[in-house]
C-alpha positions as CSV (number, residue, x, y, z in Angstrom):
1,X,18.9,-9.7,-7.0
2,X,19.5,-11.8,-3.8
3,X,16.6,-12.9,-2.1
4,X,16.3,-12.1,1.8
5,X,17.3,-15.2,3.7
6,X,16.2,-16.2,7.0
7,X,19.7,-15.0,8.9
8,X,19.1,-11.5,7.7
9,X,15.8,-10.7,8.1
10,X,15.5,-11.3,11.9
11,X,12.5,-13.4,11.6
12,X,11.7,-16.7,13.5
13,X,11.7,-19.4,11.1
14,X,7.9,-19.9,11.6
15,X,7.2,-16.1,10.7
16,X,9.9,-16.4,7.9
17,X,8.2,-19.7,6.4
18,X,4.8,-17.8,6.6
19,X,6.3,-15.3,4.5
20,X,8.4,-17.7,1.9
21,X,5.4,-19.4,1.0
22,X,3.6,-15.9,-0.3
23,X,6.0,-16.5,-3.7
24,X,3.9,-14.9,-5.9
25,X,2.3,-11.4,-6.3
26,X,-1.0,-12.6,-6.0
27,X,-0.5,-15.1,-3.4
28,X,0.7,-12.0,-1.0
29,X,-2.5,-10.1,-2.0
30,X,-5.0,-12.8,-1.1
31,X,-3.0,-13.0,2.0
32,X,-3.4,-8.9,2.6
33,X,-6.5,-9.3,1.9
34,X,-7.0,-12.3,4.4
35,X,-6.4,-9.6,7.4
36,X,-8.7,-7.6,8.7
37,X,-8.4,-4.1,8.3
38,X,-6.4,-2.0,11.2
39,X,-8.4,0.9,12.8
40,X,-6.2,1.9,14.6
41,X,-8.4,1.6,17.7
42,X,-5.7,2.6,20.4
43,X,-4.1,5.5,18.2
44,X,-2.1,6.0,15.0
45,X,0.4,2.9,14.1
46,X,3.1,1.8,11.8
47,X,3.6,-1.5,12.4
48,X,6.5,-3.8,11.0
49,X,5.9,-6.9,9.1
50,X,6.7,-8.7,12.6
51,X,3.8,-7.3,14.4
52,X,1.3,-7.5,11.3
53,X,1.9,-10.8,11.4
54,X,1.7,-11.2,15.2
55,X,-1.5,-9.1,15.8
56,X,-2.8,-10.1,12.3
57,X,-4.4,-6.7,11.0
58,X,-3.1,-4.0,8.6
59,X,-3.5,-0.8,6.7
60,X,-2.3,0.4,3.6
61,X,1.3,1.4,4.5
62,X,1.8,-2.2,7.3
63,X,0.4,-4.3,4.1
64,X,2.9,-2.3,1.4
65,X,5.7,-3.1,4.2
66,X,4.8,-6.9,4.9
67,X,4.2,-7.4,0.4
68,X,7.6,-5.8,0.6
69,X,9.2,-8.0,2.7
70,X,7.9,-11.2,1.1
71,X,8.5,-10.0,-2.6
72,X,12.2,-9.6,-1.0
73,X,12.3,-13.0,0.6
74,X,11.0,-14.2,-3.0
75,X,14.0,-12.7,-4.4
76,X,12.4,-9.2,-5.4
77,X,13.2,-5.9,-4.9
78,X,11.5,-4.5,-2.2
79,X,9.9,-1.6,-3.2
80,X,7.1,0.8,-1.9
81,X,5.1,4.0,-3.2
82,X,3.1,6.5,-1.9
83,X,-0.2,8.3,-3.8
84,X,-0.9,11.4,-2.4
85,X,-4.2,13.4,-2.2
86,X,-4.9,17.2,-2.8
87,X,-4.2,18.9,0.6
88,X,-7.1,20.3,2.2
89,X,-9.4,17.9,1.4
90,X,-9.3,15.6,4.1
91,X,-8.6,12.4,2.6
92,X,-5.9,10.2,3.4
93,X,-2.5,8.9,1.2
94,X,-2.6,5.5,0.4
95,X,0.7,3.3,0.2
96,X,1.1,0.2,-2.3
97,X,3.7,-2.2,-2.8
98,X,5.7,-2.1,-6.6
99,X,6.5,-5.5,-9.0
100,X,7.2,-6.0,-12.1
101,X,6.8,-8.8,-14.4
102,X,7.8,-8.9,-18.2
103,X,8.8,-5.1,-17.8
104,X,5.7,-3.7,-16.8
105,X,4.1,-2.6,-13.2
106,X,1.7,-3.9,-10.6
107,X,0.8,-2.9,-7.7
108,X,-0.2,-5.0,-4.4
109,X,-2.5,-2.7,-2.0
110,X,-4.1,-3.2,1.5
111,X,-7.6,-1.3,1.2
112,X,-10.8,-1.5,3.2
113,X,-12.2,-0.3,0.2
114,X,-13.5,-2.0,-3.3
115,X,-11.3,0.2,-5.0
116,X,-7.8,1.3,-5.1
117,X,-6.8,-2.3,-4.9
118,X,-4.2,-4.7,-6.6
119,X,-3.3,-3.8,-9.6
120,X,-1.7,-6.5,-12.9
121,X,1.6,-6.0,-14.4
122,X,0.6,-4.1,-17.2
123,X,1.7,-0.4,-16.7
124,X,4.7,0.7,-18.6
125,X,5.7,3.3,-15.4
126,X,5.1,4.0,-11.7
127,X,3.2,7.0,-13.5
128,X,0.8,4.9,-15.5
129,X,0.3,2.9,-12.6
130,X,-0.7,5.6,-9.9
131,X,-2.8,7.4,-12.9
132,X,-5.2,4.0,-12.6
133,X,-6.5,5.1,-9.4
134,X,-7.3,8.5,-10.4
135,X,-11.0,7.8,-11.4
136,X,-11.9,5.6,-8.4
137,X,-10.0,7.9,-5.7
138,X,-13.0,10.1,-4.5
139,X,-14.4,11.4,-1.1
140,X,-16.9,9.4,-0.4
141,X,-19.0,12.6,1.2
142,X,-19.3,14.5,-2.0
143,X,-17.9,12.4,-4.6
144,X,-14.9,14.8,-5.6
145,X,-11.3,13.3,-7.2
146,X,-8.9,13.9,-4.6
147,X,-5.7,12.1,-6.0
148,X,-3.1,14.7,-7.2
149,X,0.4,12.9,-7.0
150,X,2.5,10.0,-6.8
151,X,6.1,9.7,-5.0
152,X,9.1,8.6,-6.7
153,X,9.8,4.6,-5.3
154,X,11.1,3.6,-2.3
155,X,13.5,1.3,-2.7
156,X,13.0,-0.1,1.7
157,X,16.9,-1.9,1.2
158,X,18.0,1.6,1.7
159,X,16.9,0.9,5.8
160,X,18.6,-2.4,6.4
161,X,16.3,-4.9,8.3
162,X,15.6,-3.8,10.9
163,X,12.1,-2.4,10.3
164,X,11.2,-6.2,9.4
165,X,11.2,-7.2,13.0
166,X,11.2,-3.8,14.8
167,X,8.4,-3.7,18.2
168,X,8.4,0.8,17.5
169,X,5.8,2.0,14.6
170,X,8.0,2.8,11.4
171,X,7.4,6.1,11.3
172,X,10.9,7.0,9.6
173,X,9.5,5.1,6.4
174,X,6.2,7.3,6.3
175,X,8.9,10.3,6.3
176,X,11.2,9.1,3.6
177,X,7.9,8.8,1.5
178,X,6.7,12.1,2.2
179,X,10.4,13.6,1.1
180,X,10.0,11.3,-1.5
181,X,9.9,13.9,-5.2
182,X,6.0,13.7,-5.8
183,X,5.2,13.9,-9.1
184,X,1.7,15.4,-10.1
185,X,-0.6,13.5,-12.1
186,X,-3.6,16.7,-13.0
187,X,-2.4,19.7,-14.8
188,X,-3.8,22.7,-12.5
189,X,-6.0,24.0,-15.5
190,X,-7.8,21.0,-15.5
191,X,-8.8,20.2,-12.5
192,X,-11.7,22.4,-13.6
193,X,-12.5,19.8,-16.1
194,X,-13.2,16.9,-13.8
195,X,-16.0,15.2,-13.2
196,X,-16.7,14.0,-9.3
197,X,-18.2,10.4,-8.8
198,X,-22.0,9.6,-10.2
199,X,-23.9,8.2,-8.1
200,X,-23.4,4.7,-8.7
201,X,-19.3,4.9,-8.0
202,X,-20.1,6.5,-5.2
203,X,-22.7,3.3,-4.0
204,X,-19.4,1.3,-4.6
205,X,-16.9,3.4,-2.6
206,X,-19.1,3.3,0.3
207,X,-18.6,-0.8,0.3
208,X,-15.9,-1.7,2.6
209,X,-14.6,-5.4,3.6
210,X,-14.2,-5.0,7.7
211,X,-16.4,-2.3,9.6
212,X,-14.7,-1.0,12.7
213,X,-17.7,-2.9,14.9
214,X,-15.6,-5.8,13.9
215,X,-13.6,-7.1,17.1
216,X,-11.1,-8.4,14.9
217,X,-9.9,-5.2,13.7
């Protein structure tokens, strides 16, 4: 596919260059994970790649759209998915970034957490993919599995450009994803079956990378 040039993305050259020289998968994940985590401190956002980059903080779904717009730039397609958790249960969806190398899936993710993170090509489908973050996708209160479902990909040409450079929050691509088909990942008679975080996993989920004390957040 074409890669996304300067002229149409609506970048500045200097934010442009910034993203050009994320070429590589990993090179856009140790940039993600370079930036501290977005709380949200003011109230909910969406922010575009532009303001990411300007106020240099993100969370999942502002890191999926910034890995987007540099696998585009790098002459990928720019491509986004959402996991889903079981309603009710008062954890949050989570938003990653989709590659592919050699014909198989990864997946670059902005997380606070030391789980549900970047993920190597090595998944056959989207389905294999979002199924490796089932046993690490817990409530960190009582240790229950929470993922249930994964959405068919976005593919974020279908919006043009302009939420590369736009100064509103994106929420029109958080709805897209949630009309997205979801596809579910437990059959409903085993749910019964599974096993909630041990102890131990649930000493790891409880690590995060930037505490909301942090003035950079």
């Amino acid at each position: 596919m074409r890669r996304l040039t300067l002229e149409q993305s609506g970048l500045t050259r200097e934010e442009y260059r910034k993203l050009a020289r994320l070429t590589t998968p990993i090179k856009i994940q140790d940039f993600l994970d370079s930036l501290p985590m977005n709380w949200e401190k003011k109230g909910d956002t969406h922010l575009s790649p532009r303001r990411v980059l300007r106020e240099g903080k993100a969370h999942c779904i502002e890191g999926a759209l910034l890995a987007a717009t540099a696998l585009w730039i790098a002459g990928e397609p720019p491509v986004i998915m959402n996991l889903s958790a079981r309603m009710g249960k008062g954890d949050d969806d989570h938003v990653v970034a989709l590659y592919k190398r050699g014909g198989r899936y990864g997946a670059i993710s902005k997380t606070n957490h030391a789980t549900i993170r970047f993920r190597d090509p090595v998944y056959r489908t989207p389905r294999e993919l979002a199924l490796s973050y089932f046993h690490e996708w817990f409530m960190n209160s009582t240790g229950e599995k929470t993922l249930e479902c994964y959405s068919k990909p976005l593919d974020m040409r279908r919006f043009g450009t302009d939420w590369i450079t736009t100064e509103k929050d994106v929420w029109e691509v958080d709805d897209a994803l949630a009309e997205r088909k979801h596809y579910f990942l437990v059959p409903k008679g085993n749910w019964r079956h599974v096993r909630g975080a041990d102890s131990m996993e649930l000493k790891a989920g409880r690590l995060i990378e930037w505490p909301e004390t942090d003035s950079r957040t």
